[in-house]
Short mmCIF file of the C-alpha atoms (twelve columns), coordinates in Angstrom:
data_MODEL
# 
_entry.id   MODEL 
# 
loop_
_atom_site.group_PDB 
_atom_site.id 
_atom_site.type_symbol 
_atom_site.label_atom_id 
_atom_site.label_alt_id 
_atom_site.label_comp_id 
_atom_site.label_asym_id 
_atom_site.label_seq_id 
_atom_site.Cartn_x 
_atom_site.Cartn_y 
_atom_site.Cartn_z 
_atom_site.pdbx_PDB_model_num 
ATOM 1   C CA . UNK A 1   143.863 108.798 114.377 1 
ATOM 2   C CA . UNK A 2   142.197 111.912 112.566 1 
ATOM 3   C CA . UNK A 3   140.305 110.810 109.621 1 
ATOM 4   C CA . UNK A 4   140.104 107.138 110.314 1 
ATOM 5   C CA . UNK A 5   137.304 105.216 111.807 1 
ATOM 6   C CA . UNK A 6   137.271 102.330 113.936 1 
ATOM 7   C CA . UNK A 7   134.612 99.836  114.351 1 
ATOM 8   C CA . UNK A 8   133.964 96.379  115.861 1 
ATOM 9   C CA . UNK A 9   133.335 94.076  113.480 1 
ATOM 10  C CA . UNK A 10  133.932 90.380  114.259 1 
ATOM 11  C CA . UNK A 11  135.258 88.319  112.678 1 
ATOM 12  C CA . UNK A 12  136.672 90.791  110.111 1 
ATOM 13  C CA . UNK A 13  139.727 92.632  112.244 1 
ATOM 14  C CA . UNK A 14  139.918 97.083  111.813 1 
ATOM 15  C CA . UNK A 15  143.686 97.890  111.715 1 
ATOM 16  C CA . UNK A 16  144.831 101.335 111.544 1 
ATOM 17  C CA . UNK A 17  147.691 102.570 109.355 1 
ATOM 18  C CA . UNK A 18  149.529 105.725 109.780 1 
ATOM 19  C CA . UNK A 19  149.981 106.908 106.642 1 
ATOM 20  C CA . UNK A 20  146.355 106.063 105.186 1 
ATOM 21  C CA . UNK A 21  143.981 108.787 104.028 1 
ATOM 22  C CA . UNK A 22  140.436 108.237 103.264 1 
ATOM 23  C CA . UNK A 23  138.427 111.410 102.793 1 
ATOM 24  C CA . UNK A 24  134.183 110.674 101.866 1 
ATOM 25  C CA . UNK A 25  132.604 113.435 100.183 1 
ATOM 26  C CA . UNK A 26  128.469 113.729 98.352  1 
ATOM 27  C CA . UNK A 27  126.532 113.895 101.716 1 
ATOM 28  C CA . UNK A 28  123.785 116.037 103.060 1 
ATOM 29  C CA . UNK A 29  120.177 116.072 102.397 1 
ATOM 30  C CA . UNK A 30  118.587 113.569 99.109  1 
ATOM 31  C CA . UNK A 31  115.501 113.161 98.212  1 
ATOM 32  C CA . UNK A 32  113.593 109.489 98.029  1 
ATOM 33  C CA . UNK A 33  113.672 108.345 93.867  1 
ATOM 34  C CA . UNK A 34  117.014 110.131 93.584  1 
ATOM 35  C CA . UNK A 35  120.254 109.216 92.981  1 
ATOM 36  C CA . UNK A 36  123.219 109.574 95.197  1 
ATOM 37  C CA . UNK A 37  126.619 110.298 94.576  1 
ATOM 38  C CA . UNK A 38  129.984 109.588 97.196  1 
ATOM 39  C CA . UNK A 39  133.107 110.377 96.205  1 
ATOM 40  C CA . UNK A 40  136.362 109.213 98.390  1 
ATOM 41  C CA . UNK A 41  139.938 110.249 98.223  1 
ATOM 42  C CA . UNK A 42  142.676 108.504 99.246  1 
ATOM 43  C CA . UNK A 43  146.040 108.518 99.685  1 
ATOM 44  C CA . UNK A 44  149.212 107.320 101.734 1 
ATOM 45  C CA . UNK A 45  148.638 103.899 100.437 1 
ATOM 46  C CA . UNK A 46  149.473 101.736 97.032  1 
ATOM 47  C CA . UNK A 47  145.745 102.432 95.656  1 
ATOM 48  C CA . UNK A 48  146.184 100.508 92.282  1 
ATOM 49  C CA . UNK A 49  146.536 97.103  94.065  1 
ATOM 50  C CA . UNK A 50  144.865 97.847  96.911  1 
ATOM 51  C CA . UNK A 51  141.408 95.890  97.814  1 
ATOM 52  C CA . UNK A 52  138.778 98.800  98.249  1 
ATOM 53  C CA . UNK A 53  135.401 98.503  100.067 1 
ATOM 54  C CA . UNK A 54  132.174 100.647 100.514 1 
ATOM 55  C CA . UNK A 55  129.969 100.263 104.162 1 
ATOM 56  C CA . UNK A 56  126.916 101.344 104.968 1 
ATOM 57  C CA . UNK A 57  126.314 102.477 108.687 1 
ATOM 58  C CA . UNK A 58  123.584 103.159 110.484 1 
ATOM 59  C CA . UNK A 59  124.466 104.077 113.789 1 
ATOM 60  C CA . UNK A 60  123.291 101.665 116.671 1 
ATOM 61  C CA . UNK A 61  124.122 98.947  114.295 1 
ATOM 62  C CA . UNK A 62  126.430 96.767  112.401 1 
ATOM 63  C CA . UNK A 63  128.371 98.047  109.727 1 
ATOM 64  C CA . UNK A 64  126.889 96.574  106.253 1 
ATOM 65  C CA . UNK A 65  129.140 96.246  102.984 1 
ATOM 66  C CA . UNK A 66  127.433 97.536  99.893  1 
ATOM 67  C CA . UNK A 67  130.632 96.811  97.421  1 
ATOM 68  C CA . UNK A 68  134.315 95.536  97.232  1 
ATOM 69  C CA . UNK A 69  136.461 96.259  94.390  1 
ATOM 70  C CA . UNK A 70  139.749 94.527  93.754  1 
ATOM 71  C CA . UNK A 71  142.970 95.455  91.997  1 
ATOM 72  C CA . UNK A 72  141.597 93.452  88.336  1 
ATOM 73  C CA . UNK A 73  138.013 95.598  88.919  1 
ATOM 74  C CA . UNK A 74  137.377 99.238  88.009  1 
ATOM 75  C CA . UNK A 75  133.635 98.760  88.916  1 
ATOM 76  C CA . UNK A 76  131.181 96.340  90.785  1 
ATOM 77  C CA . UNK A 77  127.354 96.580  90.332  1 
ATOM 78  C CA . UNK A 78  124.534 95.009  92.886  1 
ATOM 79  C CA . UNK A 79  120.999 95.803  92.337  1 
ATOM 80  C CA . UNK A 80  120.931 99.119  92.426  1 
ATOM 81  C CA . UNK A 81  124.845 99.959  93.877  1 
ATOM 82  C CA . UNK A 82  127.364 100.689 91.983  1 
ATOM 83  C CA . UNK A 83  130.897 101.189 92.944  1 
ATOM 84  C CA . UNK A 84  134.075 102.102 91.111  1 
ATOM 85  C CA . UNK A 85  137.591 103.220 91.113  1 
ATOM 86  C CA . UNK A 86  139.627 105.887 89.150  1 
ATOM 87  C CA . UNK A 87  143.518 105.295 89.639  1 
ATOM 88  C CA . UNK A 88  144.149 108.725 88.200  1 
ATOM 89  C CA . UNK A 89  144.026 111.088 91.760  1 
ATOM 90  C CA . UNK A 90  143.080 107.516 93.477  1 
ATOM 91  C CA . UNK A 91  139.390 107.584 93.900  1 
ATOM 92  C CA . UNK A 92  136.369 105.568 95.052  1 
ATOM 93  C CA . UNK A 93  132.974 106.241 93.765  1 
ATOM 94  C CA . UNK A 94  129.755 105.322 94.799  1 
ATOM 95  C CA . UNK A 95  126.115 105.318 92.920  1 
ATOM 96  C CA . UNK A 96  123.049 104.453 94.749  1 
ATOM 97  C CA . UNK A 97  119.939 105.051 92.753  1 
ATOM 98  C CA . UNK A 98  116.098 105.203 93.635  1 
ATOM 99  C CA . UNK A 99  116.633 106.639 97.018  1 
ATOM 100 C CA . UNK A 100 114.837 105.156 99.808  1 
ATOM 101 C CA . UNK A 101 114.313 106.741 103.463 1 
ATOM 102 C CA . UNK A 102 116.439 103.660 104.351 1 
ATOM 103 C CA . UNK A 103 119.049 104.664 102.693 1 
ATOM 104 C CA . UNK A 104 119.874 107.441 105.473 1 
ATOM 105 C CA . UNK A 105 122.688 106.869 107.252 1 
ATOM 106 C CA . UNK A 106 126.828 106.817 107.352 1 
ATOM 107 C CA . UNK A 107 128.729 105.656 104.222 1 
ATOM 108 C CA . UNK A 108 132.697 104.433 104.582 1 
ATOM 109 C CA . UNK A 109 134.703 103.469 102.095 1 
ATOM 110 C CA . UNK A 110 137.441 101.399 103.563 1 
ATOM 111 C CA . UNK A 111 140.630 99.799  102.032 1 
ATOM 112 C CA . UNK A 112 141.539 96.085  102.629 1 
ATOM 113 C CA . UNK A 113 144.811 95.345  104.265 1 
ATOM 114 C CA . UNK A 114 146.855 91.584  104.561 1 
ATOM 115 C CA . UNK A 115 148.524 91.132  107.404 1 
ATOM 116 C CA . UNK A 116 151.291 87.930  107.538 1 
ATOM 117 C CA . UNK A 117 148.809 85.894  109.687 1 
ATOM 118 C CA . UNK A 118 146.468 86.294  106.356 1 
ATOM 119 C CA . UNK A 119 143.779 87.965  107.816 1 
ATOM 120 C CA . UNK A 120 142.017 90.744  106.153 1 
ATOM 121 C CA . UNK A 121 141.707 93.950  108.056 1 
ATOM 122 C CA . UNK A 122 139.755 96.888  107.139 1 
ATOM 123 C CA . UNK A 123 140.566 100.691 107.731 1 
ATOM 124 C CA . UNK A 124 137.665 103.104 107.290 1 
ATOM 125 C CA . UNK A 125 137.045 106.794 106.591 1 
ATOM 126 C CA . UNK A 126 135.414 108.877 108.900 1 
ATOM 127 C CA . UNK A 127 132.216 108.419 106.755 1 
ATOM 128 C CA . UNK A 128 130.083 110.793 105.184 1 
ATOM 129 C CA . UNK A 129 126.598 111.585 106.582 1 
ATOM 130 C CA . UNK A 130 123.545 111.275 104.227 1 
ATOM 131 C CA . UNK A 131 119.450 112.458 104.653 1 
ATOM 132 C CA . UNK A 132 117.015 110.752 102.308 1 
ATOM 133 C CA . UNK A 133 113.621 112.882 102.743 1 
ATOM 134 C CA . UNK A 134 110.446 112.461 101.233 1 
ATOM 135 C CA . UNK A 135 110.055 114.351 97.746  1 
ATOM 136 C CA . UNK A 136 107.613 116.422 96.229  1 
ATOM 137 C CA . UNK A 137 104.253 115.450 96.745  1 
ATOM 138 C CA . UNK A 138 100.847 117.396 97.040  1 
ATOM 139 C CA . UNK A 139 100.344 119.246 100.648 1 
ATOM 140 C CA . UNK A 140 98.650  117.720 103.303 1 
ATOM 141 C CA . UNK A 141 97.219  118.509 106.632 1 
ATOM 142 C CA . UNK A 142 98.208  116.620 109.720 1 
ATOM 143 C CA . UNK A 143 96.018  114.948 112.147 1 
ATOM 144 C CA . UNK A 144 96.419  115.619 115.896 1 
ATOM 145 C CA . UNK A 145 95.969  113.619 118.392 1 
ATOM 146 C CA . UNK A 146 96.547  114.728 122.365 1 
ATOM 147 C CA . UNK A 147 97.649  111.562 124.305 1 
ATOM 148 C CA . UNK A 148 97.725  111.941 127.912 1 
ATOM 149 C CA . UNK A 149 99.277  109.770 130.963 1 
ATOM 150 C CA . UNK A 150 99.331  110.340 134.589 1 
ATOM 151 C CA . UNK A 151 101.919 113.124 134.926 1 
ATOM 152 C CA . UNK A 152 102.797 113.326 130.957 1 
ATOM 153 C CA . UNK A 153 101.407 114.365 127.558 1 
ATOM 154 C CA . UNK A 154 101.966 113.299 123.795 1 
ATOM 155 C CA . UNK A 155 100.889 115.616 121.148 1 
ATOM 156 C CA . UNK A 156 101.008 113.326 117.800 1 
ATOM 157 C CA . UNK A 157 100.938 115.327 114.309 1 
ATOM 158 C CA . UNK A 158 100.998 112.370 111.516 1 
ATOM 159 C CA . UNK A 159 100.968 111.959 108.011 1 
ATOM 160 C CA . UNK A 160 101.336 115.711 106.763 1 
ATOM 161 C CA . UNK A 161 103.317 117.464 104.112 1 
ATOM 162 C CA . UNK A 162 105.926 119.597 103.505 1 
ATOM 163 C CA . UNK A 163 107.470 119.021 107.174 1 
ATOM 164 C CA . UNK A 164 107.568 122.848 108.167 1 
ATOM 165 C CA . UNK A 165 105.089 123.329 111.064 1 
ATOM 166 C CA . UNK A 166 105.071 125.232 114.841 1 
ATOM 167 C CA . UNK A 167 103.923 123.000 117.342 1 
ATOM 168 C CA . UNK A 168 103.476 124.124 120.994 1 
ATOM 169 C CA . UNK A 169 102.041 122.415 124.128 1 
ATOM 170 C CA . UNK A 170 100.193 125.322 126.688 1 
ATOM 171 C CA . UNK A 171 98.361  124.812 130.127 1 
ATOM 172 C CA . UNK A 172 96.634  127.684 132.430 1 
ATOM 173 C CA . UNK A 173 99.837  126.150 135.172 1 
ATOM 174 C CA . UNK A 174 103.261 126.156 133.475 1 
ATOM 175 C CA . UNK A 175 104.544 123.004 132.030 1 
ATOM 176 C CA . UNK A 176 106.691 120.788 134.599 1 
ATOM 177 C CA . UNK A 177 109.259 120.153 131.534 1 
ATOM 178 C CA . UNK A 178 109.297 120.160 127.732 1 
ATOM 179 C CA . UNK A 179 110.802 118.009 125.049 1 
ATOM 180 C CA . UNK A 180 112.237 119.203 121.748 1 
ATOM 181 C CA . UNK A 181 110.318 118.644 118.364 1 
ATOM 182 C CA . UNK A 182 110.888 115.078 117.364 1 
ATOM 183 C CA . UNK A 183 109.959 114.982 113.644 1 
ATOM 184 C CA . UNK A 184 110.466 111.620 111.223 1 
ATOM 185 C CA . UNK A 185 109.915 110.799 107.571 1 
ATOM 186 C CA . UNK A 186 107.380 108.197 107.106 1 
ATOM 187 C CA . UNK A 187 107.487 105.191 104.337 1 
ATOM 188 C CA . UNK A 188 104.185 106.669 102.602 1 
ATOM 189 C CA . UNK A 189 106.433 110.356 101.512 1 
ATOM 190 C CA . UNK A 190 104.742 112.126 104.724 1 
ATOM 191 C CA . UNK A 191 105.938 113.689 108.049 1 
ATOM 192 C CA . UNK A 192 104.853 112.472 111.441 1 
ATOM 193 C CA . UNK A 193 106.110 114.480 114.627 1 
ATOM 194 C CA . UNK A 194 105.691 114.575 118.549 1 
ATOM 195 C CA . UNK A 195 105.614 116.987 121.305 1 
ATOM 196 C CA . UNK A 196 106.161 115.364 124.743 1 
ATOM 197 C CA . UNK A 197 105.487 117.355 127.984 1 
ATOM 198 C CA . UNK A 198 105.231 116.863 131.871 1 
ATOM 199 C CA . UNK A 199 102.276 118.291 133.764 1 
ATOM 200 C CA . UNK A 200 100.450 118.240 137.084 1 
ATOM 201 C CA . UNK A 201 97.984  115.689 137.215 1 
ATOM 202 C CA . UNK A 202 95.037  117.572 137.411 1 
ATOM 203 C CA . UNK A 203 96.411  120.198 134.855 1 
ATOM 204 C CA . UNK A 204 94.590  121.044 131.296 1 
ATOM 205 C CA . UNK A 205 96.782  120.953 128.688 1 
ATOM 206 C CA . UNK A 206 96.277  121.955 124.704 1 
ATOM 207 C CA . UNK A 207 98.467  121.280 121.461 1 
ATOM 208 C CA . UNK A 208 98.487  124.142 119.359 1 
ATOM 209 C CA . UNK A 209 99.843  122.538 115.505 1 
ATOM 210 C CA . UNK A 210 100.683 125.569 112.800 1 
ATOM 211 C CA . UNK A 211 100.660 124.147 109.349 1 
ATOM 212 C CA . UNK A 212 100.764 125.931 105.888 1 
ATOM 213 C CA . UNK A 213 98.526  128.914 107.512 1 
ATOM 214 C CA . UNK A 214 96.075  126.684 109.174 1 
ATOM 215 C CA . UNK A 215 96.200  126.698 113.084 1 
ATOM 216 C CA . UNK A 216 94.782  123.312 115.001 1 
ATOM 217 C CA . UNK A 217 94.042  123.051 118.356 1 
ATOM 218 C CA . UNK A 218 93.424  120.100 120.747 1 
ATOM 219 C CA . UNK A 219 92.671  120.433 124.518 1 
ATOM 220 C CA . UNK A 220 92.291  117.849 127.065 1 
ATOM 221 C CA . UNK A 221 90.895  117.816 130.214 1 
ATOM 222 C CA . UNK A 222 91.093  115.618 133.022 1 
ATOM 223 C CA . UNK A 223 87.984  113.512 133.891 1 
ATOM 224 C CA . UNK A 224 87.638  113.421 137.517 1 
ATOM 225 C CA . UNK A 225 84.572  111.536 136.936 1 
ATOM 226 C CA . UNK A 226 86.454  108.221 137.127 1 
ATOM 227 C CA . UNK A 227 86.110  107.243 133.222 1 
ATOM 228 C CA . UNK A 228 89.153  109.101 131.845 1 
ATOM 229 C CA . UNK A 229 89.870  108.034 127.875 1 
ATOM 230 C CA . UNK A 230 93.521  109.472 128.181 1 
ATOM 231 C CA . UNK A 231 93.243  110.668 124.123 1 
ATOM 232 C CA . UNK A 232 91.844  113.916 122.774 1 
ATOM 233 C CA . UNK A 233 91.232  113.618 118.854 1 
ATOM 234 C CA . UNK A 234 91.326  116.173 116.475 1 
ATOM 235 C CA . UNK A 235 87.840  115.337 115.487 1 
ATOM 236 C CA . UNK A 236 85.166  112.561 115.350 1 
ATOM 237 C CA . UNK A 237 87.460  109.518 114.339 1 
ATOM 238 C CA . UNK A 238 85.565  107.176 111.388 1 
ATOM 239 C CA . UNK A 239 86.482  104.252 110.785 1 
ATOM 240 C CA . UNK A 240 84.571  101.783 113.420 1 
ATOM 241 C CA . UNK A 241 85.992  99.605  115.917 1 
ATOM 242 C CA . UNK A 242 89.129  98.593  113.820 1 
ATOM 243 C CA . UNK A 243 90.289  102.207 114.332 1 
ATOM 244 C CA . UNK A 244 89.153  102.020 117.540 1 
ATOM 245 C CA . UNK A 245 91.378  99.376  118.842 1 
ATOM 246 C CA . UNK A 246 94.115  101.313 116.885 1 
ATOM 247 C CA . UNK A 247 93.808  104.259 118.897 1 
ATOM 248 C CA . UNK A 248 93.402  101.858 122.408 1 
ATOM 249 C CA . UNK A 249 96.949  100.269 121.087 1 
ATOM 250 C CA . UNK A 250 98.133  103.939 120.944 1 
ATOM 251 C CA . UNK A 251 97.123  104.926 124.112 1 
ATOM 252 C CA . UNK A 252 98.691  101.803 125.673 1 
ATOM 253 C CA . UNK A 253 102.039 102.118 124.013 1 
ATOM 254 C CA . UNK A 254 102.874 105.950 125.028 1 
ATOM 255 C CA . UNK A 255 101.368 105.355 128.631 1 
ATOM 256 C CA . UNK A 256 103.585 102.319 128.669 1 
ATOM 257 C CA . UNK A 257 106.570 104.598 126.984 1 
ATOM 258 C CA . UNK A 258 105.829 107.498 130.197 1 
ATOM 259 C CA . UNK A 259 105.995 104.960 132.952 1 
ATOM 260 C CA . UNK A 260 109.347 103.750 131.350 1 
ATOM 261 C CA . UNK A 261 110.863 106.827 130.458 1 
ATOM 262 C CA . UNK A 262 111.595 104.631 126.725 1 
ATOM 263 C CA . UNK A 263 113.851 107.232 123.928 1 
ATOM 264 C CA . UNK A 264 111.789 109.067 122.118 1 
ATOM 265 C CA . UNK A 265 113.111 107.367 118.637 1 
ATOM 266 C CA . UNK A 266 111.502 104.193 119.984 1 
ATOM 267 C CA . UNK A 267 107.685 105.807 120.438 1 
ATOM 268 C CA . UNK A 268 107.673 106.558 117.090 1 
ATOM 269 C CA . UNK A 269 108.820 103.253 115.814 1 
ATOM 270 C CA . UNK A 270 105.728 101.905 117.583 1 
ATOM 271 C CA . UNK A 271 103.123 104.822 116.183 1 
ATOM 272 C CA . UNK A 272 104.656 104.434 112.706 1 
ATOM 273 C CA . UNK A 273 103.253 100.863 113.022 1 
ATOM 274 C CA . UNK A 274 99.853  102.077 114.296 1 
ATOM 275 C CA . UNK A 275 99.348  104.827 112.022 1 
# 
């Protein structure tokens, strides 16, 4: 049914009814320390005593419930959630404040519905798609690291702000295949990104990274003299064998990611831990 969503979630039963309408508005792009704002009509059902519910959804897992309001309740307030009706035009509202990148994901509201065997079902909007990005901060350069496997190649930009860059991956033999610009926001209010690529073995390859006017380049080429490193820094790395051994875990992890063919949401879930 148009403009209803339908999700497993045991033990709580979804149920669908015909005539209900719930319509999430607010979404888009937020920035972290803000405070967001959902709005959700409804209609087709009796909204004064009605049971009301806002869910959190962040796709690949469960739904979570943020709030519930009942028909004695015109508002409900967790930490830093609020939630609240209007029976005038029957509307939900929704306050989250001190945005977090966490806090990216869908948002339902839903509306609770008794059935004679006296179990609750839910029926949820279509939900409402929300950003939360990094705010202001000072710029910052990225550094660039060239990570190479047997027939693939990781370009790694990290920690660098705002998040508008060019990024290309060139060899003297055409790339075998290219990947799209994967680009995340990390916890610390910067951008990481990555460029993957597939090559010939034997092929030089070098990461070109444009960044607020400043152009950085990293090559790498194959050591056929048996001791091959498999990473190309941007510079000298400091930092002694701690960072070292951060780097090995690196290399490791992507070469592990190539032979495996993991998503590309998962290699950065691993570098986000390195870096």
């Amino acid at each position: 049914m148009d403009g209803l969503l339908l999700l497993t979630l045991p033990p709580i039963l979804l149920h669908s009814v015909e005539q209900t309408v719930l319509t999430e508005s607010g979404g888009g792009l937020h920035k972290t320390g803000k405070t967001l704002n959902l709005k959700c009509q409804t209609s087709g059902f009796q909204f004064k005593t009605s049971k009301l519910g806002c869910y959190f959804w962040d796709p690949g897992h469960a739904p979570l419930w943020l709030a519930s309001l009942d028909s004695s309740s015109t508002d409900a307030t967790e930490d830093r959630i609020t939630a609240s009706r209007k029976d005038t035009g029957s509307w939900i509202f929704l306050k989250i404040e001190g945005l977090g990148l966490r806090d990216s994901g869908q948002y339902h509201c839903a509306r609770g519905v008794v059935n004679g065997d006296d179990t609750d079902k839910l029926v949820f909007g279509s939900g409402i798609d929300v950003t939360v990005e990094p705010g202001p901060r000072a710029p910052l350069s990225p550094s660039v690291f060239l990570v190479r496997g047997q027939n693939a190649v990781a370009c790694l930009i990290r920690n660098f702000y705002p998040k508008e860059l060019h990024v290309s991956l060139d060899s003297p033999v055409p790339l075998l295949s290219a990947q799209a610009l994967t680009l995340v926001p990390m916890a610390n209010g910067t951008y990481s990104a990555v460029q993957i690529g597939r090559v010939g073995e034997n092929d030089t390859v070098t990461c070109s990274v444009k960044h607020l006017g400043k152009e950085i380049h990293v090559s790498y080429k194959p050591d056929h003299t048996g001791s091959d490193p498999g990473i190309a820094p941007e510079q000298d790395l400091i930092g002694g064998p701690e960072q070292g051994n951060k780097l090995l875990l690196s290399v490791m992890g992507l070469r592990l990611l190539f032979v495996k063919t993991v998503a590309i949401n998962v290699l950065f879930t691993t570098t986000a831990l390195i870096f």
